[in-house]
MIDOSE-1310 file (N, C-alpha, C; in nm, 2 decimals, decimal comma, always signed):
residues 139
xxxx	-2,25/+1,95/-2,15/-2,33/+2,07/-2,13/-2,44/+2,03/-2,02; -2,49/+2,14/-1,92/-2,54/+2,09/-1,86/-2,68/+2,12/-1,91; -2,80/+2,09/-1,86/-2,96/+2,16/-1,90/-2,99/+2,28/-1,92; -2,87/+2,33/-1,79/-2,98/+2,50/-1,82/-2,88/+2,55/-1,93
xxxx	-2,75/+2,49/-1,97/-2,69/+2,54/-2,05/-2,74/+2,50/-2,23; -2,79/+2,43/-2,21/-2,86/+2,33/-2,34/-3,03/+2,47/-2,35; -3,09/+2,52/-2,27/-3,15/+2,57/-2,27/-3,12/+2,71/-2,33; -3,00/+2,76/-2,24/-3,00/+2,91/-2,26/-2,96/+2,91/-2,44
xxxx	-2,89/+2,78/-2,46/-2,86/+2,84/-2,63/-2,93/+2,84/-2,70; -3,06/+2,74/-2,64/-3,18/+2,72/-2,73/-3,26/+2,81/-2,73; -3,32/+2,90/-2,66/-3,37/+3,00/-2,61/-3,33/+3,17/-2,65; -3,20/+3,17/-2,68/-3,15/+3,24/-2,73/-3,14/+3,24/-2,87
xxxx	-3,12/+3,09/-2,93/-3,10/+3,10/-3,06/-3,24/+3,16/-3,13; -3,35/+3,08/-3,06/-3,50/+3,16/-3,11/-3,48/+3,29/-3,13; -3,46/+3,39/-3,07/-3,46/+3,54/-3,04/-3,34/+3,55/-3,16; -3,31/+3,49/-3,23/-3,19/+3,52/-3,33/-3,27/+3,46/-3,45
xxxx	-3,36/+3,38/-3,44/-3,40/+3,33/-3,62/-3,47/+3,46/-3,67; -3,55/+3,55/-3,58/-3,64/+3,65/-3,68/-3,56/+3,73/-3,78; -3,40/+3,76/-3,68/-3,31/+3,86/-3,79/-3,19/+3,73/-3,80; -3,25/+3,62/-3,88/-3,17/+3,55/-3,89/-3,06/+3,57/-4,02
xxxx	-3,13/+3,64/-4,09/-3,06/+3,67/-4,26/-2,93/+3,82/-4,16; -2,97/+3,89/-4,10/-2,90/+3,98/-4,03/-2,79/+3,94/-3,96; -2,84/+3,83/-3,91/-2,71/+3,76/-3,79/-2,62/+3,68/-3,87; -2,61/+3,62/-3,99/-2,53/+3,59/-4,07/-2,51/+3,65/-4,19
xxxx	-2,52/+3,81/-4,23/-2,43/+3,87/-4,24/-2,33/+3,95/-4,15; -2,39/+3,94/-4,03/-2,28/+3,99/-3,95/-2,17/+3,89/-3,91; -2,21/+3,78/-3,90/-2,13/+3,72/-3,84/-2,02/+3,65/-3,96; -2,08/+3,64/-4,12/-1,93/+3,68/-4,23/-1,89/+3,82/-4,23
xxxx	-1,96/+3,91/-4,18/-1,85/+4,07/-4,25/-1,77/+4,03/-4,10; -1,82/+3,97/-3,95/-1,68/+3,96/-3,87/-1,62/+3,85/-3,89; -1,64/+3,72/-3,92/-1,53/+3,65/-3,96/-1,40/+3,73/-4,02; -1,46/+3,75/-4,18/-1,36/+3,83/-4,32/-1,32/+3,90/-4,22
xxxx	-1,35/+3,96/-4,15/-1,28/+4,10/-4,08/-1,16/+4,03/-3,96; -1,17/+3,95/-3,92/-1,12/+3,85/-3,84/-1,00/+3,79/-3,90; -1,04/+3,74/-4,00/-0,92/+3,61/-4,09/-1,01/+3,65/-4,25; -0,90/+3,75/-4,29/-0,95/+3,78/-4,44/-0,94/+3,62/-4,52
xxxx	-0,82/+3,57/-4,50/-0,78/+3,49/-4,60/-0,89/+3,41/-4,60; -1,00/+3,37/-4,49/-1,06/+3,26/-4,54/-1,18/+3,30/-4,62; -1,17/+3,41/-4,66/-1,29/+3,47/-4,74/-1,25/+3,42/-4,91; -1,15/+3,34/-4,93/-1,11/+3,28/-5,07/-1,21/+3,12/-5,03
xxxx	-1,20/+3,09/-4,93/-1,25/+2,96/-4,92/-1,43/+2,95/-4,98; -1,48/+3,04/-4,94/-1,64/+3,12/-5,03/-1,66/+3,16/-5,11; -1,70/+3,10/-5,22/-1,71/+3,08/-5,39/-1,83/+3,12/-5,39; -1,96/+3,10/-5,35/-2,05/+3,08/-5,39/-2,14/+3,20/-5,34
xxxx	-2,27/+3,23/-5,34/-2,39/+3,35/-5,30/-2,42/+3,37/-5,15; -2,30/+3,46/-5,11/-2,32/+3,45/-4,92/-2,48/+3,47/-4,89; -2,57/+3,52/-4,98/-2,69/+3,49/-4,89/-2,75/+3,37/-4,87; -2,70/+3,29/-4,99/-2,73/+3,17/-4,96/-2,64/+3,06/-4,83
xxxx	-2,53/+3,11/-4,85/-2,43/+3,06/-4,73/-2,49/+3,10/-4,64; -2,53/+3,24/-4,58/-2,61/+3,26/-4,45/-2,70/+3,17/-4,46; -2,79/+3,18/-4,52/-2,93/+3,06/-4,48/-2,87/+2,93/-4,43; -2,76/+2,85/-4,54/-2,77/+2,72/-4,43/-2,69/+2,75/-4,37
xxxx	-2,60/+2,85/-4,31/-2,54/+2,92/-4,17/-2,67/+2,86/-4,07; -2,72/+2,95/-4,08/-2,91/+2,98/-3,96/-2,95/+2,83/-4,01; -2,94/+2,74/-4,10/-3,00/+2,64/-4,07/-2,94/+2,55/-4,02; -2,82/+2,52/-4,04/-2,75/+2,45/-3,95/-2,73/+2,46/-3,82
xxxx	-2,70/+2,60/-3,74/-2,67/+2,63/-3,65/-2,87/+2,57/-3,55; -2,96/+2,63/-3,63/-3,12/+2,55/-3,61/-3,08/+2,45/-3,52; -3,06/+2,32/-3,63/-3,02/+2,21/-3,66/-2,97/+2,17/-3,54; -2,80/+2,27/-3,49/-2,71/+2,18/-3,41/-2,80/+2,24/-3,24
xxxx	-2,87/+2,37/-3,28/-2,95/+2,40/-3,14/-3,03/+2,32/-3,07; -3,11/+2,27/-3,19/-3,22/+2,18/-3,12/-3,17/+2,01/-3,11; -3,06/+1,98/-3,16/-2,99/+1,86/-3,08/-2,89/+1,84/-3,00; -2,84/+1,95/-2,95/-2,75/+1,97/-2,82/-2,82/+1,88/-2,68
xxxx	-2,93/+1,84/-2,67/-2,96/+1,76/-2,59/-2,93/+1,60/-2,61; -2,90/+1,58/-2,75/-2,88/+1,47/-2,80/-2,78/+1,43/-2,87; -2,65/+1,42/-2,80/-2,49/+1,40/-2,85/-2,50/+1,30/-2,94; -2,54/+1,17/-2,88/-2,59/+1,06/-2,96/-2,62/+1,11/-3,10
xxxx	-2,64/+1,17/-3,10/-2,70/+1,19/-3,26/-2,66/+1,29/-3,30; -2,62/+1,43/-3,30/-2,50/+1,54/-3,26/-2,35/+1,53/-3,30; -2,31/+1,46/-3,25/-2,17/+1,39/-3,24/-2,14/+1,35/-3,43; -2,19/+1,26/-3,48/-2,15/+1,20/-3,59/-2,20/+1,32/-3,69
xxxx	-2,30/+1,40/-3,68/-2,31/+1,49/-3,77/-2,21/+1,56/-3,76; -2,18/+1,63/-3,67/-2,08/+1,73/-3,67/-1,94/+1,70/-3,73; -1,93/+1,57/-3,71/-1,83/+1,47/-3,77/-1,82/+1,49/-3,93; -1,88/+1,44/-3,96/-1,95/+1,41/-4,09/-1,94/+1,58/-4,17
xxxx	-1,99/+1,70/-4,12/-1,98/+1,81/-4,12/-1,83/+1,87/-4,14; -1,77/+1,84/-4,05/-1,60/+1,89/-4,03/-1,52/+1,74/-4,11; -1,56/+1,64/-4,19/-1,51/+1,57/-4,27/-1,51/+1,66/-4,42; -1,64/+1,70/-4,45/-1,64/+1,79/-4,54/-1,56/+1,90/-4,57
xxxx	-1,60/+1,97/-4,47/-1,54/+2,07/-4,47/-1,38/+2,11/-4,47; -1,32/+2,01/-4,46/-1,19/+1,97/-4,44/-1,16/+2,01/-4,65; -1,24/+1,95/-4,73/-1,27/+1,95/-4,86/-1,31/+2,08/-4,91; -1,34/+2,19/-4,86/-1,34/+2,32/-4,90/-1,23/+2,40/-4,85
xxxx	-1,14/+2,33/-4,77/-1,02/+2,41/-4,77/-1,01/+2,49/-4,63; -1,10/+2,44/-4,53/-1,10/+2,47/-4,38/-0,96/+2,39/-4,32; -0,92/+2,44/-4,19/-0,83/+2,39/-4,12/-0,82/+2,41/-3,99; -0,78/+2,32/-3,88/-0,80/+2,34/-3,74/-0,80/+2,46/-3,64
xxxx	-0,71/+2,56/-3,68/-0,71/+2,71/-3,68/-0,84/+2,81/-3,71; -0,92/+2,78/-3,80/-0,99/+2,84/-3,90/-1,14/+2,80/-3,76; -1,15/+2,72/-3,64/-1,25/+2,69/-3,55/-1,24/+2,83/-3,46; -1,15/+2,84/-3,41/-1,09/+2,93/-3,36/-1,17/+3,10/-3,39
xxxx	-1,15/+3,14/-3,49/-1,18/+3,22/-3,54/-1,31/+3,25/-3,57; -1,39/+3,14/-3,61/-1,53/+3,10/-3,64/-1,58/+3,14/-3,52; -1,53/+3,04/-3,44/-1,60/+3,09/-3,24/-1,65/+3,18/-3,25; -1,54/+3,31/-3,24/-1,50/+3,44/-3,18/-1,58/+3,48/-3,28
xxxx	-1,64/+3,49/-3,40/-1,71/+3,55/-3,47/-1,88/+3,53/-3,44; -1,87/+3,40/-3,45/-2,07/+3,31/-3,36/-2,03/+3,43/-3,22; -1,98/+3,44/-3,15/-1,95/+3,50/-3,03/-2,04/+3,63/-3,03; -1,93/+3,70/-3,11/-1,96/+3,83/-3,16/-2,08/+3,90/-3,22
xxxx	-2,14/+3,79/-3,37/-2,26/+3,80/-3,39/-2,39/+3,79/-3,28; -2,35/+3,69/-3,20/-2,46/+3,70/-3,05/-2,46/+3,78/-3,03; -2,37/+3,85/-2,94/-2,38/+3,97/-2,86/-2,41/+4,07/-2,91; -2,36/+4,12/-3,07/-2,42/+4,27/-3,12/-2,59/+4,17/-3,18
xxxx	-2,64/+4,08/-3,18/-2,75/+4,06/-3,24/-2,84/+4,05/-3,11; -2,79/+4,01/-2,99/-2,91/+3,96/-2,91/-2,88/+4,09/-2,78; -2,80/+4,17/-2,81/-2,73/+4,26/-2,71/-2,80/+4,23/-2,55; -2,87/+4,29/-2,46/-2,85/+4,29/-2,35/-2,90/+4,14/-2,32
xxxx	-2,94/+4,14/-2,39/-2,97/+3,94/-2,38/-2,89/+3,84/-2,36; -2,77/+3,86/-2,37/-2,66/+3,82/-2,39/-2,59/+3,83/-2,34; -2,63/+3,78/-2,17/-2,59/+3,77/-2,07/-2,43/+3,71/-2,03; -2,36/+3,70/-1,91/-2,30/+3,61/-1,89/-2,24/+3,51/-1,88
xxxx	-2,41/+3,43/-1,84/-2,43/+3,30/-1,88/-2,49/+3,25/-1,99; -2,55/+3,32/-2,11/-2,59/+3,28/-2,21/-2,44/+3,31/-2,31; -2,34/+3,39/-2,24/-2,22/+3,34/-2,34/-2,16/+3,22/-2,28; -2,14/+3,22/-2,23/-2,05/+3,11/-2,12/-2,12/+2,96/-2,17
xxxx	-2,29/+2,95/-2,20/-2,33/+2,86/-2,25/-2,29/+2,84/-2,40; -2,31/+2,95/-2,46/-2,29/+2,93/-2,66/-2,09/+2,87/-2,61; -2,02/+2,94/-2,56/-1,86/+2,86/-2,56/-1,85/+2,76/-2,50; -1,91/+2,69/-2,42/-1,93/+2,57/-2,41/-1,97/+2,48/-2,51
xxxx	-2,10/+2,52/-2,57/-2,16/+2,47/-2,65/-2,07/+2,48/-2,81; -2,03/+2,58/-2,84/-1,90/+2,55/-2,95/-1,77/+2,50/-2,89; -1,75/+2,56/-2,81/-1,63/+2,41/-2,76/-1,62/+2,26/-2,78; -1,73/+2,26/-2,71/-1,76/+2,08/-2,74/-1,78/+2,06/-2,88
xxxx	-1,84/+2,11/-2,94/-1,87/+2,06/-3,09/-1,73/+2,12/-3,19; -1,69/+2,24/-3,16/-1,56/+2,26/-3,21/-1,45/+2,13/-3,23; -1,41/+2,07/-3,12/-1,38/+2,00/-3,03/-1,38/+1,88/-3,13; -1,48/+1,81/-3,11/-1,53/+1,72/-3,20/-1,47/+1,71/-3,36
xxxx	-1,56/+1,84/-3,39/-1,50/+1,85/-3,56/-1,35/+1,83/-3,57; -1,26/+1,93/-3,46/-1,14/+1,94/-3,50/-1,09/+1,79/-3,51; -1,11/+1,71/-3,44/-1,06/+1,57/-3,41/-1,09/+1,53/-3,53; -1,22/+1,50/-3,59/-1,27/+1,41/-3,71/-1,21/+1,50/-3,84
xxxx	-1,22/+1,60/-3,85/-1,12/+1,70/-3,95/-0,98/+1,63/-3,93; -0,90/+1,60/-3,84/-0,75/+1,59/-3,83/-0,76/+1,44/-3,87; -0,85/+1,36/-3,87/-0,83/+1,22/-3,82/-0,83/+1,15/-3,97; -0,86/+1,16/-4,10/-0,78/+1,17/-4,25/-0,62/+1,15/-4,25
xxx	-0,62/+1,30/-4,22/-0,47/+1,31/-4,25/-0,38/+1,21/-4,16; -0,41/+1,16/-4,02/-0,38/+1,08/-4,00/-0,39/+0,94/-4,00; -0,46/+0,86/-4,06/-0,49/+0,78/-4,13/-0,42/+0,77/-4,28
């Protein structure tokens, strides 16, 4: 990623913590609406799932400058997760949903370079996970 792209997501994601409880229910009613089935994989109090949603996503915002340290979490993250019954497909769909909540939450804000930055920026980290998610079962 390059600076200004490490910027626009950071910059953007601010403008998304005030209606942060907002942005992640939108962004599970479009997942579920997306790929019903993975809405069995969610047991537990989606409001609470939203919060560490917004705090994670925090989390991976303000270290996108720093792969070095980035990298093994996200690892470590899609190792887990692999354990609640997620699968390489299931990134895919997550995207397009982060995608979607941006745009209807940050609307004219949400330019065509501050999307082009957030798909970069889940790309690469998608990317990542899918590898360390797959890399078990090979092993």
């Amino acid at each position: 990623m390059t600076p200004n792209q490490i910027e626009l997501v950071q910059s953007s994601f601010a403008k998304v913590v005030p209606i942060s409880d907002q942005a992640a229910a939108i962004f599970y009613a479009r997942l579920f609406e997306l790929a019903p089935d993975v809405r069995a994989l969610f047991k537990g109090d989606m409001a609470e799932q939203g919060r560490k949603l917004m705090n994670m996503l925090g989390s991976v915002t303000r270290q996108l400058g720093n792969l070095d340290t980035l990298v093994p979490v996200a690892q470590r993250l899609a190792e887990r997760h692999v354990g609640y019954g997620a699968e390489p497909a299931h990134y895919a769909v997550v995207g397009a949903a982060l995608i979607d909540t941006l745009d209807k939450g940050l609307g004219a804000e949400f330019t065509p370079d501050v999307r082009a930055a957030w798909e970069t920026a889940y790309g690469t980290l998608s990317g990542v996970m899918i590898a360390a998610a797959e890399k078990p079962a090979a092993t």
